[in-house]
TORSE-374073 format. One record per residue (C-alpha): residue in three letters; y, z, x. Coordinates in steps of 0.2 Angstrom, whole numbers, plus 5000, padded with zeros to 4 digits. Layout:
<sites>
AlaYZX ...
</sites>
This chain:
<sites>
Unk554750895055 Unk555150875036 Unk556151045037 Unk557150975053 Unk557350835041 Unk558150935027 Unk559051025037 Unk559850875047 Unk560250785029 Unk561150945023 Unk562350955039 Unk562750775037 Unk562750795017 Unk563950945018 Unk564950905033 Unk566450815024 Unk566650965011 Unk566651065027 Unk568151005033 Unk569150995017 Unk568751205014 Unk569251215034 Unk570851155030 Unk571151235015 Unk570451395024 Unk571551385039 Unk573451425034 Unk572851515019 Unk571951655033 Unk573551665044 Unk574351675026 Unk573451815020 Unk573551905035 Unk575551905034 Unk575351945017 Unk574352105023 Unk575052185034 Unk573952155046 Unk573952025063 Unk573651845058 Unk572151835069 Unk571351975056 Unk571351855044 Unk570651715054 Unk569151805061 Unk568951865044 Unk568651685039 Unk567351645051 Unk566351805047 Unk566351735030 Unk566151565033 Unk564651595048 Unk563851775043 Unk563951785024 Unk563551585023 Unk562051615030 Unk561551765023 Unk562151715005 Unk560851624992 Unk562651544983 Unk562451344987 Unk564251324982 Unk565351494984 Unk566351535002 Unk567051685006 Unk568451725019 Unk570151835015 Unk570651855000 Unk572351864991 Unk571752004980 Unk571452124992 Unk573252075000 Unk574052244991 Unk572752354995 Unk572552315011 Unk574452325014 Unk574552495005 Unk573152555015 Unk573752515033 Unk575452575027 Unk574652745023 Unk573452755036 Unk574752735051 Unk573552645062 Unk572452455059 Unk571052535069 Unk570952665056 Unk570852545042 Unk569652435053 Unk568452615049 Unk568752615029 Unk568152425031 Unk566652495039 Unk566552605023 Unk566852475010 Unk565352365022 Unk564152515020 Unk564452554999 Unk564052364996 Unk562552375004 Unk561952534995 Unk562752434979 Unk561552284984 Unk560152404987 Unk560452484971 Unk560652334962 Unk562552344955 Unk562552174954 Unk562952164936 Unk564352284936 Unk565552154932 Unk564752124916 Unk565752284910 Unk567452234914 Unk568252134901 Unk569051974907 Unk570852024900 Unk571152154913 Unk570052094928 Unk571351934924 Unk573052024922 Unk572452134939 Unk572451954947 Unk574151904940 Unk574952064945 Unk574252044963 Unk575051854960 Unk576651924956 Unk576852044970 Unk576151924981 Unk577851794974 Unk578851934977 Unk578451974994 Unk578451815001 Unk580351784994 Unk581051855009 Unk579751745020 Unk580451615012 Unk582251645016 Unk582151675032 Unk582151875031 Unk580651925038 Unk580952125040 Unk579652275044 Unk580452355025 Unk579152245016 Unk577552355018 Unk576952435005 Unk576152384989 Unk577452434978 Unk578852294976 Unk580252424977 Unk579752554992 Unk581052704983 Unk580452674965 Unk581052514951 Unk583052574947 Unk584452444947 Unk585052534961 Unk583452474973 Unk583452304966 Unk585252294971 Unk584852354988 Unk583352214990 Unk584352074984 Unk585852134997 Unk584552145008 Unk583851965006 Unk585651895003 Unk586251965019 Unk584951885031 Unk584751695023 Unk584151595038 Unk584551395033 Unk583351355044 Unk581951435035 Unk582551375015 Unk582451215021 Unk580551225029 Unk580051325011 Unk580851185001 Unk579951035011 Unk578551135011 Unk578451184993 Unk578850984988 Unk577250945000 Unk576151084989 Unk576951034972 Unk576550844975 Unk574850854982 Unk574450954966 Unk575250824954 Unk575350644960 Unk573250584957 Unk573350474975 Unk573550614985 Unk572250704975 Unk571050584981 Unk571550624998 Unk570250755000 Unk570250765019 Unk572150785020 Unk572350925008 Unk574350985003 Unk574251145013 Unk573951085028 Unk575250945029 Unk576551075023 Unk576051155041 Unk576051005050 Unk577850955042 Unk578551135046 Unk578151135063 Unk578850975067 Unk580451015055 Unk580951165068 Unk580251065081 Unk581650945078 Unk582751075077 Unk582451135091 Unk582450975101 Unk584150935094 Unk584951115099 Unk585251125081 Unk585951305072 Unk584551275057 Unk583051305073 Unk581951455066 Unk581951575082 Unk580051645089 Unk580251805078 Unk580051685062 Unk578551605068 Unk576651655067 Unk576251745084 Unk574351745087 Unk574051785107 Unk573551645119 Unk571951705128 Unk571651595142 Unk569851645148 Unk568551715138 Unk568751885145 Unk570651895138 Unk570051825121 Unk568851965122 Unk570052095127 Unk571052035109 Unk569752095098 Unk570152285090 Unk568952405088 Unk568752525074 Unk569552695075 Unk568052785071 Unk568752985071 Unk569352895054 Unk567552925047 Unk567953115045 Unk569553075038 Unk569453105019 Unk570952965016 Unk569952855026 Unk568652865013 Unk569652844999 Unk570152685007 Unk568352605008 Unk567752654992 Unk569052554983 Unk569052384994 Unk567052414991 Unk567352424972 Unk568952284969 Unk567952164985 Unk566452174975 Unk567252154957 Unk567952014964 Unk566451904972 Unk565451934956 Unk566651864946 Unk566851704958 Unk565151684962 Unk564951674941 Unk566251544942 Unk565251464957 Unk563751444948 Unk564751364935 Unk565251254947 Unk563751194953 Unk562951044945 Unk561351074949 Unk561651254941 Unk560951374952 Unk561051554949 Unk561451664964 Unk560451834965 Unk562251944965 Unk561452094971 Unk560851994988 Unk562451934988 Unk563352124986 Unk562352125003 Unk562751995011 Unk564452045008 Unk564152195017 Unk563552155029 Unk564852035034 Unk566152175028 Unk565352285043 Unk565452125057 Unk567352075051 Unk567952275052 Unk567052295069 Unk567952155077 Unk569652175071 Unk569552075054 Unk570152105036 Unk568952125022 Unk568151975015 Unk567651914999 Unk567051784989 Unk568551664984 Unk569151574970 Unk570351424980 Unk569051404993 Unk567451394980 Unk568451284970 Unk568851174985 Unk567251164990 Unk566251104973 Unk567750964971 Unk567350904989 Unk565550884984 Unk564651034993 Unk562951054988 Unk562251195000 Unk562951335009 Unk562951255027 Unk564651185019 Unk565251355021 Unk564451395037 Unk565251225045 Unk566951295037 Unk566951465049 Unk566151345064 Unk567651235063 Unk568851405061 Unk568151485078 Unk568451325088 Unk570151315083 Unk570451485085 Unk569651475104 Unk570351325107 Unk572151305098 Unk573051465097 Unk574551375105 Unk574951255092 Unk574651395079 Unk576151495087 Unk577251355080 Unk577051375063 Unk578751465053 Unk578051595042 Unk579351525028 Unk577851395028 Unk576351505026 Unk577751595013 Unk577951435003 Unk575751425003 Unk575751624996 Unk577251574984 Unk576151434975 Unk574651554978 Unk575451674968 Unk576051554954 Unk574351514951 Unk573651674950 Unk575151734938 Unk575651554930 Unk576351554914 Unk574951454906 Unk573751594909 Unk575051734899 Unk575051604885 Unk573151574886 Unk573051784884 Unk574251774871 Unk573351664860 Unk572051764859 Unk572551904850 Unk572952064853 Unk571452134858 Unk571552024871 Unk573651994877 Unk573752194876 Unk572952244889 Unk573052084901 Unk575152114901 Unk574752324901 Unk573852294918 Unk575152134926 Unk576452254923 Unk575752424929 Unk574852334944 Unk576652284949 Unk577752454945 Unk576452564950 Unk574852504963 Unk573252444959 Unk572052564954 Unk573352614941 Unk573552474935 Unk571852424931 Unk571552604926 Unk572852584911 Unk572152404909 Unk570352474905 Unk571052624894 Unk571652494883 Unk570452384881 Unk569152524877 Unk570452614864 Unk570252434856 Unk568452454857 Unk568152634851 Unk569352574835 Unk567952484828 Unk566252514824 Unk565152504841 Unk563452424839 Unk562252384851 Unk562152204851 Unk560452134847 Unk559152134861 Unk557352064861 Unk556152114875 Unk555551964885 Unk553451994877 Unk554351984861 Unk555251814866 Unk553751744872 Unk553051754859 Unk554251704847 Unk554451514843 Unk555951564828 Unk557251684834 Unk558551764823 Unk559951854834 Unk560951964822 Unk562651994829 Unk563352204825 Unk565152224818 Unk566052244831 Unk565352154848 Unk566252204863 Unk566252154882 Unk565452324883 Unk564052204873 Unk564052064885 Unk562452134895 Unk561252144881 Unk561651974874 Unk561751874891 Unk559951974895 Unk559251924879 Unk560151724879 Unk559451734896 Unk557451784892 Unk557551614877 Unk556251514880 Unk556051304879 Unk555851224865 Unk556351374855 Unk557251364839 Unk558751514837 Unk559951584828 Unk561451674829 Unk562151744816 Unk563851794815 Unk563951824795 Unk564352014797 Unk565452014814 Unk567252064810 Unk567652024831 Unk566751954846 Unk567451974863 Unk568151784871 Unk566951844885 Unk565551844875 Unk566051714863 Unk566251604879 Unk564451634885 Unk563551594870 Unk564551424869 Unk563851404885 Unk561951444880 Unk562251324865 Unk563251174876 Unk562051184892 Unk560551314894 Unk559951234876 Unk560151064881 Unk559451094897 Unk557851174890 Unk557751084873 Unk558351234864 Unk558851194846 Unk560451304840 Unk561051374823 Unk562651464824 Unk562951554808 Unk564651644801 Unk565751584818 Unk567651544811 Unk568151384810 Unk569651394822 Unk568551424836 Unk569351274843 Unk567951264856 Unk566451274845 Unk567151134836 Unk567551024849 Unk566051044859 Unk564751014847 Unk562950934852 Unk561650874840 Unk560551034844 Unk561851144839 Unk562051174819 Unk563451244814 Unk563651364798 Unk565251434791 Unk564551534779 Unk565251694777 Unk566351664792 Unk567251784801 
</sites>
């Protein structure tokens, strides 16, 4: 009886933070989907899998999963290449399988090795393609042209961005500025005006939808030119028995298993899918105020698996992600039935509502990607890079801006190269490591940063900071350190601010420079803080 009990008490708990990640969920799927290549009821069924299967499976209280915006150019390269969705429904298979072996192998703290400069300029670059590409969307110029990766199909010459203006110029729909504008004045004001912040179960992206669809709807009632014609709109099919809804789904391709492209394919959404879930589910435990850590290599599996259940029934690959986690700690979640009643309420509407999704113009869906976008390239986040210092701004804007002229891979390829020239430039020491017997026993510990302490340093120190016990007294001394990494500086502000705090932890920092604006700002008074010697 007690756990029917908690169980009860977390549906009701959850249920209004639900709701709100439902209706942030909803356009963003058909949104992605467009964005993708691929049919907008990909991305829906990709957002119950992640909602219903990796919910479940999943031991993050706070992080949901669904389509993501990251994966848009790969996805959209790879259907591109491959000729066929059923074929790239296979490489999903693929990517489904490696994660599981990756959970199984425990490769859940591979994001510890990529440094937060290039995995952050990958995400702008997608931010900028995805601005890009949603342009034409947004003026009403919705051709088959737009789908690849690459921003200029024939290569960047002033010649192709001539012909893509010309393009877009030539095809303006009126009808369509009008719904991005209204739209986008819907998104920008539920962002900045604080009462319709508080409007948690109304959020912006939906209204814009609701507003767009009765927009053309007017136009259409009033025979008006500005009317967006069916071609512009969201076309999801309308099943009317349960059979018909079954004959929709798309199977796998699976001769694409002895294709070697096919392959290719899988290993890198396995690779960037995971990349990406890790880094949200650390932002997720962040998130949490009961600060929960999720086990990341169940979670690799748990992606897995819900990568092999979304590919088999005709759904793009799913992730854990950022606007939808985010969404969900702000509306008070504080288990994972939150994201399972998110996919719930996604397969009813999808089973029960197709029709009224048909009326959505894609220039709405384009305005949603647009802001999408911003975010994930916005100008604050170039400054951020840029005050940091070169080690830092170099290869963030080296990976936005191969990512966008070239694909990808490339792109976070020239990012990494980069950032490890930086590293191999100064002297690489192992950072300080204690074994966990040694820490036990260990009242007074002395943490003696090397000379150079790179992300490449971020596994030893967040092991060590992690095996501290209570009612210790440390110190980490800093004296002889000519650089630290932001990621790693970042992680011990958090040991000193909130594990130490937590577990009566008393903090000496020794030799940090005095224009780390955060250290100074955040002090607590069991954190000492010595400039001697300061970097």
């Amino acid at each position: 009886m007690k756990q029917n009990k908690n169980i009860f008490e977390g549906i009701k708990e959850n249920f209004p933070s639900g709701v709100v990640v439902f209706l942030v969920a909803l356009p963003l799927c058909l949104g992605i989907a467009l964005a993708s290549g691929a049919p907008p009821l990909s991305g829906v069924i990709a957002g119950i899998v992640g909602g219903i299967v990796i919910g479940s499976l999943s031991n993050s209280n706070i992080s949901v999963s669904g389509p993501a915006a990251g994966l848009a150019a790969i996805v959209l390269s790879a259907i591109t290449e491959l000729g066929a969705f059923e074929l790239f429904l296979c490489a999903g298979l693929i990517a489904g399988l490696l994660q599981l072996a990756m959970g199984f192998f425990r490769a859940g703290s591979i994001s510890n090795y990529f440094p937060n400069s290039v995995i952050e300029g990958m995400l702008a670059g997608i931010g900028v393609i995805i601005i890009l590409k949603q342009i034409p969307h947004a003026l009403g110029y919705d051709a088959g042209s737009f789908s690849s990766e690459r921003v200029f199909e024939n290569g960047f010459s002033l010649t192709n961005i001539s012909t893509y203006i010309g393009n877009v110029a030539s095809a303006l729909h009126p009808g369509a500025i009008i719904v991005t504008v209204i739209s986008l004045t819907i998104l920008l004001a539920w962002d900045n005006i604080p009462s319709l912040k508080k409007l948690k179960l109304l959020p912006g992206a939906l209204v814009a939808v609701i507003v767009g669809i009765l927009v053309n709807e007017f136009f259409k009632m009033t025979s008006s030119s500005l009317a967006i014609s069916p071609e512009h709109l969201v076309t999801l099919p309308v099943p009317t028995s349960a059979a018909e809804f079954a004959a929709l789904v798309t199977m796998p391709d699976f001769s694409g298993f002895t294709n070697p492209q096919v392959w290719i394919v899988g290993a890198t959404i396995a690779v960037v899918a995971s990349i990406e879930t890790l880094l949200c589910i650390e932002a997720a435990d962040r998130l949490d105020k009961q600060r929960r850590i999720t086990d990341t290599n169940l979670e690799l599996r748990a992606q897995g698996i819900g990568n092999l259940i979304s590919s088999l029934i005709g759904g793009l690959p799913v992730t854990s992600v950022v606007v939808r986690t985010s969404a969900n700690a702000n509306a008070g979640a504080t288990s994972k039935v939150s994201a399972i009643i998110h996919g719930v309420l996604l397969l009813v509407c999808v089973l029960s509502i197709p029709f009224l999704l048909n009326l959505i113009p894609l220039a709405t869906l384009a305005a949603v990607l647009l802001l999408v976008g911003y975010k994930l390239a916005s100008p604050q986040k170039i400054k951020h890079f840029m005050a940091k210092g070169k080690f830092q701004y170099l290869p963030f804007l080296a990976t936005i801006l191969a990512v966008v002229f070239t694909d990808l891979l490339t792109g976070v390829a020239i990012g990494m190269a980069i950032a490890i020239f930086f590293v191999l430039q100064g002297n690489m020491k192992r950072a300080y490591y204690f074994s966990r017997e040694e820490l036990e026993e260990a009242d007074e510990i002395t943490l003696k940063l090397a000379e150079e302490v790179s992300f490449l340093n971020k596994a030893a120190i967040k092991k060590t900071l992690k095996n501290i016990q209570p009612f210790s007294r440390v110190t980490i001394d800093a004296k002889s350190t000519s650089y630290i990494t932001s990621d790693v500086l970042e992680m011990i502000q958090e040991f000193a601010n909130i594990r130490a705090k937590e577990d009566n932890i008393e903090v000496q920092l020794i030799g940090f420079r005095t224009n780390y604006n955060d250290y100074a700002s955040n002090q607590h008074s069991h954190i000492t803080i010595d400039h001697r010697r300061a970097m």
